[in-house]
C-alpha positions as CSV (number, residue, x, y, z in Angstrom):
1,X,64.4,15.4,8.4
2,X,66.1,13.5,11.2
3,X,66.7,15.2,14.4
4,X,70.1,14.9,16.5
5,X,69.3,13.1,19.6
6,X,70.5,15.3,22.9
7,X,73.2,13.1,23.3
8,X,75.3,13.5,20.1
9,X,74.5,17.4,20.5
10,X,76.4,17.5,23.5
11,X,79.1,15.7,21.7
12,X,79.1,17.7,19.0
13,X,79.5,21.0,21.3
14,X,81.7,19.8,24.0
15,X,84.5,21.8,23.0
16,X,81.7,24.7,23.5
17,X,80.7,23.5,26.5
18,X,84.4,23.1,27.8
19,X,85.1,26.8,26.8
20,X,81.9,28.0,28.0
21,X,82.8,26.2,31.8
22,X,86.4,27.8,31.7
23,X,84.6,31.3,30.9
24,X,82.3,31.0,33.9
25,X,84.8,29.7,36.4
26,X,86.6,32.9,35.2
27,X,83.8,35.0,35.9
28,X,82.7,33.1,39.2
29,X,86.3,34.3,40.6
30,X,85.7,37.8,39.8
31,X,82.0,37.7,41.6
32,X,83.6,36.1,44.7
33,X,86.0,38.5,44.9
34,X,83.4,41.6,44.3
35,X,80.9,39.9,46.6
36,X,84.1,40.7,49.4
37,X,83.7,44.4,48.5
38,X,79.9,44.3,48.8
39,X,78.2,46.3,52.0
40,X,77.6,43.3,54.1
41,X,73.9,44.0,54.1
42,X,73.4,43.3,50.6
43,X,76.2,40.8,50.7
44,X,73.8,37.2,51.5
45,X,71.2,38.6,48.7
46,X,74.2,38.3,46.5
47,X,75.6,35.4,47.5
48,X,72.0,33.3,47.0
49,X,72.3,34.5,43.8
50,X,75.4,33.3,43.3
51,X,75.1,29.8,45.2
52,X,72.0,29.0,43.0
53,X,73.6,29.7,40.0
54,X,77.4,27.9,40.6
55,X,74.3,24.7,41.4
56,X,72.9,25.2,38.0
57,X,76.4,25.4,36.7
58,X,77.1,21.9,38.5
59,X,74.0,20.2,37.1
60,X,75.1,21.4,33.5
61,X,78.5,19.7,33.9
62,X,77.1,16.9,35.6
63,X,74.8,16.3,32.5
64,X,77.8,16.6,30.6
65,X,79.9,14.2,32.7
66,X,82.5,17.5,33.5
67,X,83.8,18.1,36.8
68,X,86.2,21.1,37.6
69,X,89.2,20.0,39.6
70,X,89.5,22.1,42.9
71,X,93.7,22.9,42.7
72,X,93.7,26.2,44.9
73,X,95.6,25.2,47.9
74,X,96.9,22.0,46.7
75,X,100.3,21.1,46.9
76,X,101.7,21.5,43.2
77,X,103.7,18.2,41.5
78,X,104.7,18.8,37.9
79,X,102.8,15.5,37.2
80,X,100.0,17.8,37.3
81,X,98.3,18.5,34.1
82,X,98.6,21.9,35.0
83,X,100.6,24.8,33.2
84,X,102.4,27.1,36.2
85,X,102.9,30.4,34.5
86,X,105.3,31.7,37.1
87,X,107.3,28.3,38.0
88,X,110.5,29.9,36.3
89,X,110.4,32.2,39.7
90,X,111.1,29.4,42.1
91,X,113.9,26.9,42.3
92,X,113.9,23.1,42.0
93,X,113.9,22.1,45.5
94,X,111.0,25.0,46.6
95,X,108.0,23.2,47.8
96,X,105.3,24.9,46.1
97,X,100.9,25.6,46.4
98,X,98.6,26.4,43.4
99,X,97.9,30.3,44.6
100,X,95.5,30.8,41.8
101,X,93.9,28.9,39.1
102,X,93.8,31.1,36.3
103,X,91.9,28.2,34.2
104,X,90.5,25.1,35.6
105,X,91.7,21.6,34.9
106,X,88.5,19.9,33.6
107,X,88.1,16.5,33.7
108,X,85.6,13.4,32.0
109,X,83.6,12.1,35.2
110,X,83.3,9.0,33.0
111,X,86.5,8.0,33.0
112,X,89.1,10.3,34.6
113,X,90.8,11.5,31.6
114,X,91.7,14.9,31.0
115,X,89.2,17.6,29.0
116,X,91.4,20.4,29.4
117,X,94.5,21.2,31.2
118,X,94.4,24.4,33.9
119,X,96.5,27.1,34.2
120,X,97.7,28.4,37.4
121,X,99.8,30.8,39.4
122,X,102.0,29.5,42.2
123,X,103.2,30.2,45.0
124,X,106.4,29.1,47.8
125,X,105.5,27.8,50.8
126,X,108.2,27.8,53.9
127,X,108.4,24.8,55.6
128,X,108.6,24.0,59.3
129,X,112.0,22.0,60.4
130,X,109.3,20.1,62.6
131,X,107.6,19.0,59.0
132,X,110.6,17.8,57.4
């Protein structure tokens, strides 16, 4: 009789949502990295595809107040809400990058706090005596 407003349907499916954002990042990683192997002729016809959708992707998340947290690159600090899955490989005093985010950190746009933690691969970086 009554019909749920859009609002309280994305509520009611934002653990869907969530999963279904962690599931395309995944996939988005492995069409980047296939998009590398591509013949570099066909390679921009691909990647319009693939721009337009990562937009409509954004919009969705937007919607939902979602944003991804960009980590590759980033200096890693255990304060993170990140689970390294290879920090037993380094020792205490390495100073260490997020090499891969295996999944992303998610996070409310409303307020900051944390929809889901990421998982991610890390890596040593060698500093420079200059840098210390």
């Amino acid at each position: 009789m009554f019909k749920k407003s859009k609002k309280h349907i994305v509520e009611d499916n934002s653990k869907q949502i969530v999963d279904f954002i962690v599931e395309e990042y995944r996939f988005l990683k492995s069409y980047v990295s296939l998009l590398n192997k591509v013949l570099s002729d066909d390679r921009q016809k691909y990647k319009s595809v693939y721009d337009f959708h990562v937009q409509k992707i954004a919009d969705i998340m937007a919607e939902c107040n979602l944003k991804i947290v960009e980590l590759e690159g980033k200096k890693y600090d255990d304060g993170l809400s990140i689970t390294p899955l290879n920090i037993e490989d380094f020792e205490k005093n390495d100073v260490l990058i997020v090499k891969q985010v295996i999944e992303p950190l998610i996070i409310s746009t409303k307020d900051g706090s944390i929809i889901r933690s990421g998982t991610v691969m890390l890596e040593k970086i060698e500093i420079q005596e200059e840098e210390k």
